[in-house]
FIPA-368289 format. One record per residue (C-alpha): residue in three letters; x, z, y. Coordinates in nm, 3 decimals, decimal comma, always signed. Last residue first. Layout:
! FIPA-368289
+------+---------+---------+---------+
! code !      c1 !      c3 !      c2 !
+------+---------+---------+---------+
!  Ala !       X !       Z !       Y !
...
+------+---------+---------+---------+
END
This chain:
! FIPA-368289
+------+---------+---------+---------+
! code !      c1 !      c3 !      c2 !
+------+---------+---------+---------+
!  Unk !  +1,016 !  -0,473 !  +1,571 !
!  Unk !  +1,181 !  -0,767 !  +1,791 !
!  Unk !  +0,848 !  -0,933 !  +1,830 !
!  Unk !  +0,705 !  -0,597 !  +1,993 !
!  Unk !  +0,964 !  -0,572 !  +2,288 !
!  Unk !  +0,904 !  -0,959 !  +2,308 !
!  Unk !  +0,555 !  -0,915 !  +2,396 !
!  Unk !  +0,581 !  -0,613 !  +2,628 !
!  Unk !  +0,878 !  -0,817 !  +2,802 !
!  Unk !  +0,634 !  -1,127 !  +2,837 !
!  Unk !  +0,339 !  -0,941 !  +2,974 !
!  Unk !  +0,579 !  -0,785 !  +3,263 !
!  Unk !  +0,709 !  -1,107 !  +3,329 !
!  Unk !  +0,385 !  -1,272 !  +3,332 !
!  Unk !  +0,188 !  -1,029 !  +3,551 !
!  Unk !  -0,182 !  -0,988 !  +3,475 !
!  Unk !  -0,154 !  -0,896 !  +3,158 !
!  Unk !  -0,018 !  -0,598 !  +3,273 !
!  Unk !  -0,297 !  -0,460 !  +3,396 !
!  Unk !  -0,511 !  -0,478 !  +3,087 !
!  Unk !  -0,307 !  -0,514 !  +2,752 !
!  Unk !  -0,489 !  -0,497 !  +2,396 !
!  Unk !  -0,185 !  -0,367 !  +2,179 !
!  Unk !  -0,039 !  -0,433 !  +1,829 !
!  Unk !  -0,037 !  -0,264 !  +1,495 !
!  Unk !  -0,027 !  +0,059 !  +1,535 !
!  Unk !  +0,222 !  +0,305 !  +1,428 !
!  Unk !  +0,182 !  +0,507 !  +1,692 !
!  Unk !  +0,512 !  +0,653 !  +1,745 !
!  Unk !  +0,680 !  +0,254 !  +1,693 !
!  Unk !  +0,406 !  +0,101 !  +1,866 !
!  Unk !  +0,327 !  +0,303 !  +2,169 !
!  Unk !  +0,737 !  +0,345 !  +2,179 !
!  Unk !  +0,762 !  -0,020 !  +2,207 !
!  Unk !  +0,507 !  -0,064 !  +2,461 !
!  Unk !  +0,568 !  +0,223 !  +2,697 !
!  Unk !  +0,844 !  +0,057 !  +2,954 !
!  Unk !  +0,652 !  -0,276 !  +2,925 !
!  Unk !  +0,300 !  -0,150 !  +3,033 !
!  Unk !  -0,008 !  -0,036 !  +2,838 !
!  Unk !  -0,237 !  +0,218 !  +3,076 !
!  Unk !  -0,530 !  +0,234 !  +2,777 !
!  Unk !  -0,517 !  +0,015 !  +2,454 !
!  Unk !  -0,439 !  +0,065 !  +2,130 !
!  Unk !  -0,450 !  -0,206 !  +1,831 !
!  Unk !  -0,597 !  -0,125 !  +1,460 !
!  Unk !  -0,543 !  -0,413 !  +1,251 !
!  Unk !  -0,765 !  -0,424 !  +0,937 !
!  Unk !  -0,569 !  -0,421 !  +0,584 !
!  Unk !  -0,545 !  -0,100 !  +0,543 !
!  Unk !  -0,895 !  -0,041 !  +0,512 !
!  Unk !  -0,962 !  -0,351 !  +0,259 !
!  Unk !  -0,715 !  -0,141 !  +0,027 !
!  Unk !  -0,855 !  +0,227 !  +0,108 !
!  Unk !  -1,212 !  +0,125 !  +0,056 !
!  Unk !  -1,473 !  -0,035 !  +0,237 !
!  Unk !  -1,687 !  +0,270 !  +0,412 !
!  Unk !  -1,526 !  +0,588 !  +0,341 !
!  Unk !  -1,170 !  +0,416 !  +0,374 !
!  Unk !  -1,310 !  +0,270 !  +0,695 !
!  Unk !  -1,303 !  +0,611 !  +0,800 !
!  Unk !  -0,974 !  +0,694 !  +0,737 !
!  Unk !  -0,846 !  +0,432 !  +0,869 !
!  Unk !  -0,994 !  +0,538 !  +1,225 !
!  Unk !  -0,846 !  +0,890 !  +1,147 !
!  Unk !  -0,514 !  +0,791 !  +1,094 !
!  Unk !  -0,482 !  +0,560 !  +1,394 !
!  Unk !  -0,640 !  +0,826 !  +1,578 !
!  Unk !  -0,358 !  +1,086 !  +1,473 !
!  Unk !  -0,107 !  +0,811 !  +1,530 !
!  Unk !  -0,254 !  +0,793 !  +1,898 !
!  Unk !  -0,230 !  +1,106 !  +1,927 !
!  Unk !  +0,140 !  +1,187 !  +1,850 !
!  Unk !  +0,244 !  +0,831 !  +2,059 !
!  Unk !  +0,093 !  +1,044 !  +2,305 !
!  Unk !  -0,138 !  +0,927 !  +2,535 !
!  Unk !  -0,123 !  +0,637 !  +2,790 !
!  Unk !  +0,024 !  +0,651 !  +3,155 !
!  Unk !  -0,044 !  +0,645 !  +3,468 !
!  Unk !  -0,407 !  +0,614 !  +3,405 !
!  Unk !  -0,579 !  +0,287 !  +3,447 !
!  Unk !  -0,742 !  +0,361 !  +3,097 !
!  Unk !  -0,572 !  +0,679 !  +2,979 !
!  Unk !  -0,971 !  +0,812 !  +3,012 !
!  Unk !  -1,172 !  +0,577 !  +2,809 !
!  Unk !  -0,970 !  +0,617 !  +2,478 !
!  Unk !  -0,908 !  +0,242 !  +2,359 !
!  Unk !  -0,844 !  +0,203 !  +2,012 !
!  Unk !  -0,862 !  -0,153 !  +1,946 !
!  Unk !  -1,026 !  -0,265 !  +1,621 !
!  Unk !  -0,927 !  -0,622 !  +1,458 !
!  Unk !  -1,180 !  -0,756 !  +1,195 !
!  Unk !  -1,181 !  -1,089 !  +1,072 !
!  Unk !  -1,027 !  -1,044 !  +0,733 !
!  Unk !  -1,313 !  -0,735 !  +0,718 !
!  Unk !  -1,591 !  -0,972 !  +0,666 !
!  Unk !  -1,512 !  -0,994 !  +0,317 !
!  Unk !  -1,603 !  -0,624 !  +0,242 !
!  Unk !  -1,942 !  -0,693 !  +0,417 !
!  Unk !  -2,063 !  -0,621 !  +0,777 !
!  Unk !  -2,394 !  -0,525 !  +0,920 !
!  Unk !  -2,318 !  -0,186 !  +1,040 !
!  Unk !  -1,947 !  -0,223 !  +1,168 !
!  Unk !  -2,044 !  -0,149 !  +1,540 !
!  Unk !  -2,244 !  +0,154 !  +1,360 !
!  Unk !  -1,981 !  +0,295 !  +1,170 !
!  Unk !  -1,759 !  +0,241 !  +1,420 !
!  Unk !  -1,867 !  +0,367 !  +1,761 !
!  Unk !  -2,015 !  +0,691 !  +1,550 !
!  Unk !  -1,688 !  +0,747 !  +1,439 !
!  Unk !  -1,566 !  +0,733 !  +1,785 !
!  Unk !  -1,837 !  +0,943 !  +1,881 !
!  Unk !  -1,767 !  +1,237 !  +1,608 !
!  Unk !  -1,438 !  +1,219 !  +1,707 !
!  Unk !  -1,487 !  +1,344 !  +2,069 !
!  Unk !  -1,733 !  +1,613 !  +1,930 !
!  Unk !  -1,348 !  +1,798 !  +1,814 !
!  Unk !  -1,504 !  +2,145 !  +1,913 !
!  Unk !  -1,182 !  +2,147 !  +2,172 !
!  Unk !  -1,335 !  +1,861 !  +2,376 !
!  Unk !  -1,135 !  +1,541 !  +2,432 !
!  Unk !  -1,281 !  +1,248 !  +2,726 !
!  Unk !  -1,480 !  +0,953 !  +2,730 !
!  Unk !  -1,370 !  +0,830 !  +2,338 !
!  Unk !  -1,249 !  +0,507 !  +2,245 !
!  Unk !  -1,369 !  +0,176 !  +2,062 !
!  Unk !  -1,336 !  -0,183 !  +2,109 !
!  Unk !  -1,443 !  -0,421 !  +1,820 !
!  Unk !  -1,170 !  -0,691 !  +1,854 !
!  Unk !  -1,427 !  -0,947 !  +1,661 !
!  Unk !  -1,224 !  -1,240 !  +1,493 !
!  Unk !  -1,386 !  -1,596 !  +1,517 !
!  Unk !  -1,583 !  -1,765 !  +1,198 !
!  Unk !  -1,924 !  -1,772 !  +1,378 !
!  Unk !  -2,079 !  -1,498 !  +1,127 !
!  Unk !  -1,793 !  -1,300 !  +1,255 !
!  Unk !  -1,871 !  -1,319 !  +1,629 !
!  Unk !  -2,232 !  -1,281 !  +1,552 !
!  Unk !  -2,172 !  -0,966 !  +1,366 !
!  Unk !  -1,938 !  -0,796 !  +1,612 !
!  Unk !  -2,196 !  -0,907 !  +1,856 !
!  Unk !  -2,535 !  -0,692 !  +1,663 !
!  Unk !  -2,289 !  -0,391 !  +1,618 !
!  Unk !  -2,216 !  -0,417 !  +1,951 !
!  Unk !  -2,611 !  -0,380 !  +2,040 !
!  Unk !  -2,624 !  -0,114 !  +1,830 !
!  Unk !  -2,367 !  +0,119 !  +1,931 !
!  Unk !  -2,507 !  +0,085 !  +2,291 !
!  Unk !  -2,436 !  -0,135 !  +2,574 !
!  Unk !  -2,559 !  -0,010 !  +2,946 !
!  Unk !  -2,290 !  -0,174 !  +3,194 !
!  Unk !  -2,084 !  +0,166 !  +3,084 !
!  Unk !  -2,078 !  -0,005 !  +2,722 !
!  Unk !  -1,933 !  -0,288 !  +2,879 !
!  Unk !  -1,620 !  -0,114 !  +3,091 !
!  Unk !  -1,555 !  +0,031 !  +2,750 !
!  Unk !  -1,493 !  -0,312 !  +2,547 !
!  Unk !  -1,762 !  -0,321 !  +2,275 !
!  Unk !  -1,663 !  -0,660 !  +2,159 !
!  Unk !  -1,340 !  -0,864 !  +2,255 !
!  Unk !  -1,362 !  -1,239 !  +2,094 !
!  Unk !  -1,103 !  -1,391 !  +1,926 !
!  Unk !  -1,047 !  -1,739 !  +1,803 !
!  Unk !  -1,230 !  -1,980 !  +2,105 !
!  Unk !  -1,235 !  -2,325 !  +2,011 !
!  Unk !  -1,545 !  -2,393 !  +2,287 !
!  Unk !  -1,792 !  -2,454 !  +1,980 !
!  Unk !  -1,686 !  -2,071 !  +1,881 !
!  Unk !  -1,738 !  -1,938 !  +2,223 !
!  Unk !  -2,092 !  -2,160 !  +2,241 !
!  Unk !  -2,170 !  -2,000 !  +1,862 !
!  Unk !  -2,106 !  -1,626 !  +2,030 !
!  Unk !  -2,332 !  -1,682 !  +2,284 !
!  Unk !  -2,269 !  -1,713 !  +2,667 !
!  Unk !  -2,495 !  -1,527 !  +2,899 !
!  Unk !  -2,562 !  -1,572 !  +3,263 !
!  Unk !  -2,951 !  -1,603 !  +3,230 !
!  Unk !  -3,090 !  -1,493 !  +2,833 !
!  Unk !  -3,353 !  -1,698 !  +2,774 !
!  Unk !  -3,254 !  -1,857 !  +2,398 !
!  Unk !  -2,926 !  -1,944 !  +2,195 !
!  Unk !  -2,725 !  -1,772 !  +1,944 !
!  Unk !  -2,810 !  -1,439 !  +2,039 !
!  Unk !  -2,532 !  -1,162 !  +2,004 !
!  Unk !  -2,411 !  -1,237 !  +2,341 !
!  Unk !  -2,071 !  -1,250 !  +2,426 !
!  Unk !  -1,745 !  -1,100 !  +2,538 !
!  Unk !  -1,394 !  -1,121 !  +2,670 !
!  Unk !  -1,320 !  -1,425 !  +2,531 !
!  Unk !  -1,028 !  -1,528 !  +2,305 !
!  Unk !  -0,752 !  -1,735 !  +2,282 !
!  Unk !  -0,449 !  -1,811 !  +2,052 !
!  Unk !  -0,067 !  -1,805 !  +2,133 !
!  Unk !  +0,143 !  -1,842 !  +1,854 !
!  Unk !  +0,119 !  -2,148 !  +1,720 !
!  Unk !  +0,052 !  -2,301 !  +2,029 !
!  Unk !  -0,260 !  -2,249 !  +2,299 !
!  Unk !  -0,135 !  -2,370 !  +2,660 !
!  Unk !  -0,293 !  -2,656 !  +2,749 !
!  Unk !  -0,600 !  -2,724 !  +2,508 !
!  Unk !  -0,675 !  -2,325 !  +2,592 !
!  Unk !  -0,684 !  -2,300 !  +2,958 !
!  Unk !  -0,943 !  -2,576 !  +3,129 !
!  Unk !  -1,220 !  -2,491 !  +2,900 !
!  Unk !  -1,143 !  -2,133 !  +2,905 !
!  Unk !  -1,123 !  -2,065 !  +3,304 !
!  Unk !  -1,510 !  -2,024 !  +3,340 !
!  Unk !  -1,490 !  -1,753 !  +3,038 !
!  Unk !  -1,243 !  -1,540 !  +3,243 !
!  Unk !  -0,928 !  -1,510 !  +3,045 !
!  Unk !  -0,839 !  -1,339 !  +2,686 !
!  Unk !  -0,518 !  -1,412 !  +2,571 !
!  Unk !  -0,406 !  -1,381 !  +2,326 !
!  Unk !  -0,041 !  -1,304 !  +2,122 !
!  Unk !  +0,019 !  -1,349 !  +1,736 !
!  Unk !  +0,408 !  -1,142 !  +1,688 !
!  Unk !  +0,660 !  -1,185 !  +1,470 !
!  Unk !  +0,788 !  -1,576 !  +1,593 !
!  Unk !  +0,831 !  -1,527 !  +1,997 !
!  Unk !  +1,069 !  -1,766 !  +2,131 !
!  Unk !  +0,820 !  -1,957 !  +2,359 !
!  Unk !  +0,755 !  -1,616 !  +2,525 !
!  Unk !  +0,866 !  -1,685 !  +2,901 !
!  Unk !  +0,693 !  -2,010 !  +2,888 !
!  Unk !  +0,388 !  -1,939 !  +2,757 !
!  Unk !  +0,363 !  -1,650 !  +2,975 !
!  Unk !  +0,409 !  -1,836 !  +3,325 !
!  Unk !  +0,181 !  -2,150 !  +3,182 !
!  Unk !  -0,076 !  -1,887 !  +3,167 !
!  Unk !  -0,006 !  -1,738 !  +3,500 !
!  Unk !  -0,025 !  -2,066 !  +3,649 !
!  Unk !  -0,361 !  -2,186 !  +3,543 !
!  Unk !  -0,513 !  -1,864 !  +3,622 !
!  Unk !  -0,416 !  -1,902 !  +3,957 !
!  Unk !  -0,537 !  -2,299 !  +3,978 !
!  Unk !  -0,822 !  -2,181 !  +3,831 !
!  Unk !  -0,934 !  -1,912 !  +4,138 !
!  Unk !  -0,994 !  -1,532 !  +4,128 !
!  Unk !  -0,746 !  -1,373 !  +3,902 !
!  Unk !  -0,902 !  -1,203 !  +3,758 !
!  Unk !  -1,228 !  -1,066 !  +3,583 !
!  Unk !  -1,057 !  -0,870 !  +3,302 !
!  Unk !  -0,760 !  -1,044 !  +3,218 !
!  Unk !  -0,759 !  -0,899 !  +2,862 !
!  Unk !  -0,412 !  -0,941 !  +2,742 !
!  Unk !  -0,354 !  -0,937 !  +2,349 !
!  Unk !  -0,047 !  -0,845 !  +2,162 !
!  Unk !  -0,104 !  -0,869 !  +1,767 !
!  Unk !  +0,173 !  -0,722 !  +1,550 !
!  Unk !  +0,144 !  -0,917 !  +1,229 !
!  Unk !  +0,031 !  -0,691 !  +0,942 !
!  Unk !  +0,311 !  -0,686 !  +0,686 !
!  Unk !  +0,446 !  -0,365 !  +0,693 !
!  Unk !  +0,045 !  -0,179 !  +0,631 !
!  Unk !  +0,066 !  -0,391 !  +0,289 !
!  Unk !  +0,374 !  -0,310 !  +0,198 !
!  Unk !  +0,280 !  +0,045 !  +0,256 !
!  Unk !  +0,000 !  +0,000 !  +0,000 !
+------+---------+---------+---------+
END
C-alpha cells in the first residue's frame, strides 16, 4: 500500500478566482507559467481560469502537463438556470477538472447536497471533481471534524467504487485561507489521515489510497515544499499565488523535484 500512496502524481492546481480582469491579461499570465515550467515531468499542473477566458486559454497553452479546469458548474445538464454553465458544456469545452464545493461557494448558499449533486455531474461527464472541503474554524469538542466528514460523505453520496479514479479532494480549512500563513504541516497530516480514513469506511482502504488529497489555504513558494513533505499530501490547490507566474512556477518546480 505505500507503493501505492508513492506513486500518486503530485497535482499543483491554481484557482484564479475571478481575475485578472481582461483576456489579454489572462492570456499572458498563462503563457508566463507555461513557459517558466516547460521542464516539469513529476508533477500534473491546472489551471483553473475564469470560464469566459477558457475557450481562448486551453488550445494554446494545455501540453502534457498542463491541463484545465473550471472553477465550477451546475449540476443540471441543461434547462432555466440564467448565468450557469453545466457540467456537459465544461466537458464539450475540453475542460479536465472541475473545482466543486470550493468555500467561497458554499458561503454563496451551497449545501452538502447540492455539491454532492456537481461532484456527480462532473464525474458522470468523464472530468475529475476537486471536491473542496475544510472546516470554519477548530473547537476543542473536535465538532470541526464532524463537518468535514459530513462535507464528504455527503459530497461523495452518489458515487461508486469506480468513480473514485476521478476523484481529487482538496483540504481547504476556511480560516488559513488568505491568512499569512497555512497550518501546520502536523495538522494537515492529521487531516490527511483522517480524510483517508473515512473513505476507508466508505470504499475501502485500497480505492482510499488511491484518491489525491490536495491542501489549500495561504499556499506560496516559501511553504510549498514543506506543506508537502510534513503533510504528506499529494499536491496543492493555489489561490494567490496563482496569480503571479514566477511565484506559481517556483511552487511547481519545488514539488516536481520531490
Amino acid at each position: 500500500m505505500i507503493y501505492t500512496i508513492l506513486m500518486i502524481k503530485k497535482i499543483i492546481m491554481g484557482n484564479w478566482k475571478m481575475n485578472p480582469e481582461s483576456l489579454e491579461e489572462a492570456k499572458k499570465l498563462g503563457d508566463e507559467i507555461r513557459k517558466k515550467i516547460v521542464k516539469t515531468k513529476r508533477t500534473t499542473v491546472v489551471l483553473c481560469p475564469p470560464a469566459v477566458f477558457f475557450n481562448s486559454l486551453k488550445p494554446k497553452i494545455a501540453t502534457k502537463n498542463i491541463k484545465y479546469g473550471f472553477q465550477n458548474v451546475h449540476p443540471e445538464s441543461s434547462g432555466s438556470f440564467t448565468g450557469e454553465v453545466s457540467a456537459r458544456m465544461a466537458k464539450n469545452m475540453k475542460a479536465e477538472y472541475v473545482i466543486v464545493g470550493h468555500s467561497e461557494r458554499r458561503l454563496m448558499g451551497e449545501t452538502n447536497e447540492i455539491v454532492g449533486k456537481k461532484v456527480s455531474s462532473v464525474i458522470k461527464n468523464g472530468m475529475t471533481a476537486v471536491l473542496c472541503v475544510g472546516e470554519k474554524e477548530i473547537d476543542e469538542n473536535a465538532h470541526h471534524l464532524i463537518f468535514v466528514r459530513d462535507q464528504i460523505v455527503k459530497g461523495l453520496s452518489g458515487l461508486k467504487n469506480e468513480d473514485l479514479t476521478k476523484l481529487v479532494i482538496a483540504y481547504e480549512p476556511v480560516f488559513a485561507i488568505g491568512a499569512s500563513k497555512p497550518i501546520s504541516g502536523h495538522e494537515i497530516h492529521q487531516r490527511n489521515i483522517f480524510i483517508k480514513k473515512i473513505l476507508t469506511g466508505l470504499y475501502g482502504k485500497e480505492k482510499a489510497f488511491s484518491v489525491p488529497i490536495l491542501y489549500g489555504g495561504s499556499v506560496n513558494s516559501e511553504n510549498a515544499k514543506k506543506i508537502v513533505v510534513e503533510g504528506s499530501v499529494d499536491g496543492l490547490l493555489v489561490g494567490r499565488d496563482s496569480l503571479k507566474a514566477l511565484n506559481f512556477a517556483e511552487i511547481v518546480k519545488s514539488i516536481d523535484s520531490l
